[in-house]
DRENFILO-200274 format. One record per residue (C-alpha): residue number from 1; y, z, x. Coordinates in Angstrom, 1 decimal. Layout:
// DRENFILO-200274
+-----+--------+--------+--------+
:   i :      Y :      Z :      X :
+-----+--------+--------+--------+
: NUM :      Y :      Z :      X :
...
+-----+--------+--------+--------+
***
This chain:
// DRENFILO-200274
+-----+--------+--------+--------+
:   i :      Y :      Z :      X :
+-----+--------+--------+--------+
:   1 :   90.3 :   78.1 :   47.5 :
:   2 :   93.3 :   79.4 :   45.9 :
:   3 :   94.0 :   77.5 :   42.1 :
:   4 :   97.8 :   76.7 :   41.5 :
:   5 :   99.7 :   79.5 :   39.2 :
:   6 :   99.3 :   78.1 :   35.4 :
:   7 :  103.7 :   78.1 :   35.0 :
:   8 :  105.4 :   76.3 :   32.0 :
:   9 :  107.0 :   73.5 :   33.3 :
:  10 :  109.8 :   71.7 :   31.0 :
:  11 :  110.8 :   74.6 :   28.5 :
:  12 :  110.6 :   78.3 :   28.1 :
:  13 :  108.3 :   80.7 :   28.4 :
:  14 :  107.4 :   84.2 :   28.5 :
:  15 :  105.4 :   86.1 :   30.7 :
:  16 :  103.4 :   89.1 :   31.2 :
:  17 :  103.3 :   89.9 :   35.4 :
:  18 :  101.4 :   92.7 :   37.4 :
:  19 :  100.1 :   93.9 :   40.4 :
:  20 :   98.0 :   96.5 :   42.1 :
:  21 :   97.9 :   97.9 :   45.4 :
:  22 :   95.1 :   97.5 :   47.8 :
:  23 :   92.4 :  100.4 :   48.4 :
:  24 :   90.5 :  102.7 :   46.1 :
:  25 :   90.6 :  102.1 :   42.7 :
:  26 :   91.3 :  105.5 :   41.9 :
:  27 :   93.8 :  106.0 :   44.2 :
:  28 :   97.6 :  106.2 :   43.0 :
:  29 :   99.6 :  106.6 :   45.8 :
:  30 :  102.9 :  105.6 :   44.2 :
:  31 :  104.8 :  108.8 :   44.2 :
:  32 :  108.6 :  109.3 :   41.5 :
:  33 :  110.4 :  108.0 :   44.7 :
:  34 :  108.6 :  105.1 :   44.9 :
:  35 :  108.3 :  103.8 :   41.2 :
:  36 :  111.6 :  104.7 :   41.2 :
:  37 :  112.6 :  102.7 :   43.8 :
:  38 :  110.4 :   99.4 :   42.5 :
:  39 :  112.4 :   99.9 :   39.4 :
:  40 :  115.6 :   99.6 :   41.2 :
:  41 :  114.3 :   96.6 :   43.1 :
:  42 :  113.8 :   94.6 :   39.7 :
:  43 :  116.8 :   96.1 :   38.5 :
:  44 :  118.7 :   94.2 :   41.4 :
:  45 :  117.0 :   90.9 :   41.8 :
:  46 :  117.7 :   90.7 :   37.8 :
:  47 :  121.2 :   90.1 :   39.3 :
:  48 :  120.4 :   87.2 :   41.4 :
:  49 :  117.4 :   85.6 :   39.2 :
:  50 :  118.2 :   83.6 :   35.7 :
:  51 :  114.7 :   85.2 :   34.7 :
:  52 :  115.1 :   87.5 :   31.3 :
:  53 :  113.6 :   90.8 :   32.1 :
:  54 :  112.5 :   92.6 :   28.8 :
:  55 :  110.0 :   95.4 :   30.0 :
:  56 :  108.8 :   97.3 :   32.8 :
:  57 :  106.3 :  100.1 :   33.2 :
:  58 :  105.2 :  101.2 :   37.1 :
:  59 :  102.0 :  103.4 :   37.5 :
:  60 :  100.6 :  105.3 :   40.3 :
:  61 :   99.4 :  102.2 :   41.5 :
:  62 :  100.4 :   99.1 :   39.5 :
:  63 :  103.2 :   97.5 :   37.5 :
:  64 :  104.3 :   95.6 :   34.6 :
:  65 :  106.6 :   93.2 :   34.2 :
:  66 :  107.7 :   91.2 :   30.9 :
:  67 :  110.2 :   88.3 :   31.3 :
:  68 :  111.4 :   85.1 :   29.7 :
:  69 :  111.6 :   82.3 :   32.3 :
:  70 :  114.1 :   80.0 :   30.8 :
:  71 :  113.8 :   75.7 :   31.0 :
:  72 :  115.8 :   73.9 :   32.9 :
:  73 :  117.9 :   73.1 :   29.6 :
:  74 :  119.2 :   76.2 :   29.4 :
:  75 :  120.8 :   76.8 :   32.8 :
:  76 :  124.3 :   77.8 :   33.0 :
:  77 :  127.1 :   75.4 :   34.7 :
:  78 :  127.0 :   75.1 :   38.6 :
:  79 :  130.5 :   77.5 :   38.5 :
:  80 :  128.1 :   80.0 :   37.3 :
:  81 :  125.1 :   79.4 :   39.1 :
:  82 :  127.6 :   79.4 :   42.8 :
:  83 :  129.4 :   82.7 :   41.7 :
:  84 :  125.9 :   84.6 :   40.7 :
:  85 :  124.2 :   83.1 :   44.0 :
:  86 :  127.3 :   84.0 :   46.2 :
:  87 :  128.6 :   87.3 :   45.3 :
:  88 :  124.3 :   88.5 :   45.1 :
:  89 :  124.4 :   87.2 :   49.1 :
:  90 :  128.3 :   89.2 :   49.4 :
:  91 :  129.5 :   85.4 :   50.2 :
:  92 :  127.8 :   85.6 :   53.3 :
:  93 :  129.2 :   82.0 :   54.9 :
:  94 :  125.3 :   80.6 :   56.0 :
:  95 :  124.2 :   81.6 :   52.4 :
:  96 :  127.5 :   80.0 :   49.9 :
:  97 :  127.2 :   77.1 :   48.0 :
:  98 :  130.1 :   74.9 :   46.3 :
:  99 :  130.1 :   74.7 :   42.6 :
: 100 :  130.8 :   71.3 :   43.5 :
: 101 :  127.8 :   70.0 :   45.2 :
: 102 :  125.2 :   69.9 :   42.2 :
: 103 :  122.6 :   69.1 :   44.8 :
: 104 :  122.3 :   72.4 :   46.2 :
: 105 :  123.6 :   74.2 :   42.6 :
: 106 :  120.2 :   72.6 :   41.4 :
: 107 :  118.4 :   73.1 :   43.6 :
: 108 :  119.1 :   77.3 :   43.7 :
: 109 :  119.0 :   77.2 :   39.4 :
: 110 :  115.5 :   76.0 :   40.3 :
: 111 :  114.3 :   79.0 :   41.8 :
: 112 :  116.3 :   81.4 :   39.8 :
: 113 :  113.8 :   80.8 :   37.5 :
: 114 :  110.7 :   80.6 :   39.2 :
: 115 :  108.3 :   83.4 :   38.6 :
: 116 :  106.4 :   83.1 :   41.8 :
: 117 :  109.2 :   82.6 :   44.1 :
: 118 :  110.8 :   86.0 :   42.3 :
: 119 :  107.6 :   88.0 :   42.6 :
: 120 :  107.4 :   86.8 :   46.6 :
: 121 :  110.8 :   88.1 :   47.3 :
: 122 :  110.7 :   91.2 :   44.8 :
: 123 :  106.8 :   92.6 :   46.1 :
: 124 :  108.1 :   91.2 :   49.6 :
: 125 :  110.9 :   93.7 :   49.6 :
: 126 :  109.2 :   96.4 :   48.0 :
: 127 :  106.3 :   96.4 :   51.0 :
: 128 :  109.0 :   96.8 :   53.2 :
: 129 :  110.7 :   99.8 :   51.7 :
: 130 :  107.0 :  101.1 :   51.0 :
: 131 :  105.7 :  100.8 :   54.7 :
: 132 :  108.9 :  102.1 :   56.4 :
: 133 :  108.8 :  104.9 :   54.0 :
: 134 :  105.4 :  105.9 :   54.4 :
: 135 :  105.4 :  105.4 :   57.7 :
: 136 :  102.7 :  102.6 :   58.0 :
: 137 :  101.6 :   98.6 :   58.6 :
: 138 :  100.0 :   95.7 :   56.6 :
: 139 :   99.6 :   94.4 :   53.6 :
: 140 :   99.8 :   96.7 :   50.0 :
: 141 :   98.9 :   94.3 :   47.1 :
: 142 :   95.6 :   93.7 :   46.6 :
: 143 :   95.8 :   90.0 :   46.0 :
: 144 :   98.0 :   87.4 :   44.5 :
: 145 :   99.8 :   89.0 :   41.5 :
: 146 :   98.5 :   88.6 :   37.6 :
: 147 :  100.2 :   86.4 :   35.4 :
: 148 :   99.4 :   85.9 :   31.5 :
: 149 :  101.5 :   83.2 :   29.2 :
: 150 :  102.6 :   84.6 :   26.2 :
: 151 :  103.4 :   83.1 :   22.7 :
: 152 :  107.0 :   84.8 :   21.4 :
: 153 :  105.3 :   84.9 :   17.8 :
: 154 :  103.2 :   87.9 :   18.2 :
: 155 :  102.5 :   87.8 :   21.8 :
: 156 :  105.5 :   89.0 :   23.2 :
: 157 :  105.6 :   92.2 :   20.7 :
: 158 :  102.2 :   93.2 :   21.4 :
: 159 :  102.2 :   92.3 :   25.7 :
: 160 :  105.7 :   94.9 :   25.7 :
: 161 :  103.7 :   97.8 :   23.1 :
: 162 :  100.6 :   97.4 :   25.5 :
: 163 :  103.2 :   97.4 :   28.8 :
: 164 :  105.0 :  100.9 :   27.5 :
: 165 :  101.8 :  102.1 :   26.2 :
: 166 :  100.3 :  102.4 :   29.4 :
: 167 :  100.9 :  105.9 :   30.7 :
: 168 :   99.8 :  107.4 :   27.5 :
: 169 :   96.4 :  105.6 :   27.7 :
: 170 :   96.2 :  107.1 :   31.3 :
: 171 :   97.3 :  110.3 :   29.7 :
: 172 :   99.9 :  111.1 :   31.6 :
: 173 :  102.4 :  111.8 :   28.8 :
: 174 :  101.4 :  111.9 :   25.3 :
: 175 :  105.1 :  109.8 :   24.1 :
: 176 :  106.0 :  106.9 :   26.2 :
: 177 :  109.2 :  108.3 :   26.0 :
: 178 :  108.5 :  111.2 :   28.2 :
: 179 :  107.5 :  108.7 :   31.1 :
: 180 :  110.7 :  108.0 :   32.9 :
: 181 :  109.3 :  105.1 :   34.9 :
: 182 :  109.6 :  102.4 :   32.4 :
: 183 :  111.7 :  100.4 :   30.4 :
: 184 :  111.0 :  102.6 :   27.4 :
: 185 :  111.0 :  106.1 :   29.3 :
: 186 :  114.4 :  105.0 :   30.3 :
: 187 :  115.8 :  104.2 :   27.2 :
: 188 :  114.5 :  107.2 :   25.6 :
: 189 :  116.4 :  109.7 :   28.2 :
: 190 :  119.3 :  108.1 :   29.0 :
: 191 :  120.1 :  106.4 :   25.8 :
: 192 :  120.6 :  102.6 :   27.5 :
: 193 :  117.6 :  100.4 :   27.8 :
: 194 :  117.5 :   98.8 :   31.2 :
: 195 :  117.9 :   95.3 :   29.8 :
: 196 :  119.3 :   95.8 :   26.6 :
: 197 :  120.8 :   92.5 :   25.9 :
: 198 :  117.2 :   90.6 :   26.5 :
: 199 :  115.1 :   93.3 :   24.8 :
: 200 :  117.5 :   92.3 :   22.0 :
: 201 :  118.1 :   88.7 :   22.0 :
: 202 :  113.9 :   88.0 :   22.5 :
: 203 :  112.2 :   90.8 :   20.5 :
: 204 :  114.0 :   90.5 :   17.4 :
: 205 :  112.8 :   86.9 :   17.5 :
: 206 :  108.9 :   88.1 :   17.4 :
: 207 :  108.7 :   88.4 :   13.8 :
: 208 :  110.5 :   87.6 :   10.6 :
: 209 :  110.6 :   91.7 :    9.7 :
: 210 :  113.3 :   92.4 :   12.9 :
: 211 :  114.9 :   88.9 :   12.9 :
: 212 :  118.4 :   90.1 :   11.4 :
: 213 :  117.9 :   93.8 :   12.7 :
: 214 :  120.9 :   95.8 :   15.0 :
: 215 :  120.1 :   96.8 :   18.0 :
: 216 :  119.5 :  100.2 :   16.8 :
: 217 :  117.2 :   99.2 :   13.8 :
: 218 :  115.0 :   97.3 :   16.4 :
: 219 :  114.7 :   99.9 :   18.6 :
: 220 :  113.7 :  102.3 :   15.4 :
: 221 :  111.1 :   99.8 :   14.5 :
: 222 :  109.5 :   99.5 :   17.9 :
: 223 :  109.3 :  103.1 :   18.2 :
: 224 :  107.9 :  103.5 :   14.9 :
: 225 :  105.1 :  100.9 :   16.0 :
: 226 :  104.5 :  102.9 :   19.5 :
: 227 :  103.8 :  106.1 :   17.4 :
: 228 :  101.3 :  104.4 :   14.7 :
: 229 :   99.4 :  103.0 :   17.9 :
: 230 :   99.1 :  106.5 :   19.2 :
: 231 :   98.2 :  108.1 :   16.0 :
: 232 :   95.8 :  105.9 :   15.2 :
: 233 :   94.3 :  106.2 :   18.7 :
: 234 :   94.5 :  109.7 :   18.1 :
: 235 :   92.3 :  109.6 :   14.9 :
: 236 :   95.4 :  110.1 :   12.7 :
: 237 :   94.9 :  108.5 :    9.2 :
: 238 :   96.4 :  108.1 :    5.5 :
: 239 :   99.1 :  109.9 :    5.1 :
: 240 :   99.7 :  111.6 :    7.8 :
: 241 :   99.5 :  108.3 :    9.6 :
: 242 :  102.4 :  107.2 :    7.4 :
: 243 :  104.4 :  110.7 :    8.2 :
: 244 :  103.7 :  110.6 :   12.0 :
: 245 :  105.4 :  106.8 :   11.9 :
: 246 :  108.2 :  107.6 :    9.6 :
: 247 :  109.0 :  110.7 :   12.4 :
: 248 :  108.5 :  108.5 :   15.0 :
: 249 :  111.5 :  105.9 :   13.5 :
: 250 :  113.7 :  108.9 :   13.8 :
: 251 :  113.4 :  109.6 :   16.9 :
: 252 :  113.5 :  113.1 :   18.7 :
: 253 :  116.4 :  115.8 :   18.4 :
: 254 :  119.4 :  115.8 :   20.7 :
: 255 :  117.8 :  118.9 :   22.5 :
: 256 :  114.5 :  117.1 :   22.8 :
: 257 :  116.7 :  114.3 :   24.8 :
: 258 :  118.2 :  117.1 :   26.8 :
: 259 :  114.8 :  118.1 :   28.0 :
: 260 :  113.8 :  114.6 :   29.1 :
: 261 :  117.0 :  115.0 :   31.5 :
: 262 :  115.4 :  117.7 :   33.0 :
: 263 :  115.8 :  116.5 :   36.2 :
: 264 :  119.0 :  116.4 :   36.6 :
: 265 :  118.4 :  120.1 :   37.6 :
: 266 :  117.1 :  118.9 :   41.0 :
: 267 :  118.6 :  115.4 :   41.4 :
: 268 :  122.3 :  115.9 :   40.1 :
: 269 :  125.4 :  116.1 :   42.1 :
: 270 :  127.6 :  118.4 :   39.8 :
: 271 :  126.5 :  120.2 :   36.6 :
: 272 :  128.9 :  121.2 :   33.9 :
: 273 :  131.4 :  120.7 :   32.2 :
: 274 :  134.0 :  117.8 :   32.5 :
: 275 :  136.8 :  119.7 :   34.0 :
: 276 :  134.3 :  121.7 :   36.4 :
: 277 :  132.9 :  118.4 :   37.4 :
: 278 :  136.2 :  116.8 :   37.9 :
: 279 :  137.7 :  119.4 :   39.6 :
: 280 :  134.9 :  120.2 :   42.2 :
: 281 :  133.6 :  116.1 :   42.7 :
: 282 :  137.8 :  115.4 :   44.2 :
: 283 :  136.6 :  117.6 :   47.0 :
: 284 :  134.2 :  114.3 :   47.9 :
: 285 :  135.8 :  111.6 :   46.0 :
: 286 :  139.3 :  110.9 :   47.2 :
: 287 :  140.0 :  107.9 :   44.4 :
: 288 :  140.8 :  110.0 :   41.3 :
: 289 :  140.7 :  106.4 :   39.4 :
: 290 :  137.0 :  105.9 :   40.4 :
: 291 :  136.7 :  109.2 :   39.2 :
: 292 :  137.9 :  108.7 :   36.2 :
: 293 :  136.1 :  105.9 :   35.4 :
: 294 :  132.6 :  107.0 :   36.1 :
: 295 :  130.1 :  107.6 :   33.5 :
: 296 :  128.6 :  111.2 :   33.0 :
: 297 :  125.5 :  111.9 :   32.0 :
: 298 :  125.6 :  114.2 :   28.7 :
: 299 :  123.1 :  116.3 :   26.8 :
: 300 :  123.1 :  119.2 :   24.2 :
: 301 :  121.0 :  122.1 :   25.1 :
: 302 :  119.1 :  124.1 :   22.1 :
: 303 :  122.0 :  126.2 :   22.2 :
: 304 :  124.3 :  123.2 :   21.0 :
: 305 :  126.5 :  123.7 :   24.5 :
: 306 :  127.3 :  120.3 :   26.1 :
: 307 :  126.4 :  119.9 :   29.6 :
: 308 :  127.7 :  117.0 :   31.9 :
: 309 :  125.9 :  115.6 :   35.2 :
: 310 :  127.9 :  113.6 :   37.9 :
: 311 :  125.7 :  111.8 :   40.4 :
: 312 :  123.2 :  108.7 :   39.8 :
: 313 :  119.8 :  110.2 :   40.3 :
: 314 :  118.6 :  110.0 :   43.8 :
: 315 :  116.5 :  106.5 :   44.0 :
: 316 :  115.3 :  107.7 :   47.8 :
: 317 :  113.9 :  110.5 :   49.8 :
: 318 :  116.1 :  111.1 :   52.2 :
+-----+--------+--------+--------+
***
């Protein structure tokens, strides 16, 4: 008999989800398409759902999620609630609500921040995409998904180390930064972290030490505490232990960034530089404004030439 999911009910709280797929356990299916393309999927319900996303890690055949559900206290007005539910469904007429009828506005904000009734729709979603691209039937989780309550004083820190932590422990990558199917990965080679204004707003709140910190001093902290964990793992001690954090603080080189983009050599649209791209993407592009106002990606080679890369990175495998 199944037991009912152990959810806070009344106020906050944060929590540390994951699943696994069904089948052997050494089995790790998930190919860079794929966890790409779970990514993406949490990516976009994070536009419907009032749940605070702060980290996310997929394996070859798991992932990790850490979010802050939020009470009903801290809801937004039903003007806000109609808009976000409404423009997620494209206004679709058999899916609006009125801001004005704080029945169904409720009754929405309600499972905005339900954990179980996200992870049904999210793993939902992402067995469909899985199956059609794969070319098979049934079911792909293993069982109902994990969930562990977390305490923001200590807790949350450690869950979101141990969550971006995992692909160095399965020795895939020797830096979480090098893994690009994460939270942490992302950050590290694109420069943006995927949900930078809850990573901010909640870990800064874990302990006194980060509590008045930027952005970019918390980020320098966490990373400093990701590269003690993996020196220490590594047998590192004393000083060198102190050196290997203090490096990690810093962070790598521009031309060490500029290898983690390596794949823009195989996923890009255009490569080059900004008049090259400019010129050759209004062959496809026929609104110069749009043009104009997308975002390139940049990096600095070890030669110290800038290179420019038009095209979000393929999310399919078509």
């Amino acid at each position: 008999m199944r037991t009912a999911r152990q959810k806070v009910i009344g106020k906050g709280c944060y929590y540390h989800l994951m699943n696994r797929l069904a089948g052997y356990k050494n089995d790790y299916p998930f190919s860079d398409v794929d966890r790409e393309h779970g990514m993406q999927l949490v990516v976009n319900f994070a536009n419907y759902y009032l749940l605070e996303f702060i980290s996310m890690c997929w394996m070859g055949n798991h992932f990790h999620i850490v979010l802050y559900a939020p009470s009903r206290d801290e809801l937004p007005d039903n003007k806000t609630i109609a808009e976000r539910h409404n423009s997620y469904y494209n206004y679709r007429l058999d899916k609006m609500i009125d801001a004005g009828n704080s029945i169904d506005c409720a009754l929405v904000a309600e499972k905005m921040i339900d954990i179980s009734r996200f992870m049904k729709n999210f793993q939902q979603a992402f067995v469909v995409y899985y199956n059609r691209a794969h070319e098979r039937r049934g079911h792909l989780w293993t069982d109902r998904f994990k969930s562990v309550i977390l305490d923001r004083m200590g807790a949350l820190w450690s869950a979101v180390k141990y969550v971006e932590l995992n692909p160095v422990r399965a020795k895939l990558v020797s830096d979480p930064a090098d893994y690009r199917h994460s939270t942490w990965g992302w950050l590290s080679g694109s420069g943006k972290h995927l949900f930078a204004d809850n990573f901010f707003k909640h870990m800064r709140h874990c302990k006194e030490s980060v509590a008045n910190c930027s952005m970019q001093e918390l980020v320098a902290v966490f990373r400093g505490e990701l590269g003690r964990i993996i020196a220490v793992e590594t047998g590192i001690r004393g000083e060198e232990l102190d050196r290997a954090v203090q490096k990690a603080k810093k962070g790598v080189s521009m031309p060490l960034r500029y290898l983690r983009r390596t794949r823009h050599w195989t996923d890009g649209g255009i490569i080059g530089s900004k008049e090259f791209i400019f010129n050759t993407a209004m062959h496809f592009v026929k609104e110069r404004d749009k043009l104009l106002k997308r975002q390139l990606s940049c990096g600095e080679n070890v030669n110290g030439e800038y290179l420019y890369c038009y095209k979000r990175l393929i999310m399919s495998s078509g």
